[in-house]
C-alpha positions in Angstrom: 4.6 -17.8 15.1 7.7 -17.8 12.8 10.7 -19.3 14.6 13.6 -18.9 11.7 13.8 -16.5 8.5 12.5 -18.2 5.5 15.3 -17.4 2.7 12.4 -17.2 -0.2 10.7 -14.0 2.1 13.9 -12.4 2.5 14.3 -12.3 -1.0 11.0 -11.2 -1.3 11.0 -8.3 0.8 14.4 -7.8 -1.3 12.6 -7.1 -4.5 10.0 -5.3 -3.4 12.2 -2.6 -1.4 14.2 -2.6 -5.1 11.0 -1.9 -7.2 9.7 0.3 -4.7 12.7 2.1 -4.2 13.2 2.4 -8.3 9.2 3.4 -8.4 9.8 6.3 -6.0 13.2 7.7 -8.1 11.1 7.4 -11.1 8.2 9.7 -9.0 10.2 12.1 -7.7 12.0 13.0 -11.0 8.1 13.1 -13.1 7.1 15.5 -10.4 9.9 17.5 -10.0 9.0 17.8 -13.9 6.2 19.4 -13.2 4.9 22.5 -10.4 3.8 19.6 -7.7 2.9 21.2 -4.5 3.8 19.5 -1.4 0.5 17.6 -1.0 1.1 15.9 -4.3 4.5 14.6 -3.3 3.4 13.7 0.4 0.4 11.6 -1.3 2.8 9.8 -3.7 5.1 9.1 -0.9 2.0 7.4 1.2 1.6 5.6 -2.2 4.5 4.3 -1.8 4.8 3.3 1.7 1.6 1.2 1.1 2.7 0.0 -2.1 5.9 -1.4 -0.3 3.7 -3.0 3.0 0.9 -4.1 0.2 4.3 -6.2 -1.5 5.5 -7.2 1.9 2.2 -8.6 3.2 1.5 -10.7 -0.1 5.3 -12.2 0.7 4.0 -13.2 4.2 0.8 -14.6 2.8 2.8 -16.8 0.3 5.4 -18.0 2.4 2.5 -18.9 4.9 0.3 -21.2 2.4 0.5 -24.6 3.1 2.1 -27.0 1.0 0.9 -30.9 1.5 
């Protein structure tokens, strides 16, 4: 169980939110580019979200290796 915040995961989960967040712009204006229906942009928003909890659960993995 994690008592305290580890800095290193906080900025971390930083990043990823940041490339995530810059990913998704960069979707939204290539398929407003083109005629995307709405299951196209709901799938790349999925994409996303899992991209984004993918990023987030490799942090937690990292932070949680043991270092001896």
């Amino acid at each position: 169980m994690l008592s305290t915040v580890n800095p290193l995961l906080v900025l971390w989960g930083i990043i990823m939110v940041t490339g995530v967040l810059f990913f998704w712009r960069f979707l939204r204006f290539a398929l407003s580019t083109c005629d995307a229906d709405n299951t196209t942009h709901g799938l790349a928003h999925l994409f996303c979200l899992l991209l984004l909890l993918a990023g987030l659960a490799l942090g937690v993995m990292i932070n949680n290796i043991p270092v001896h």
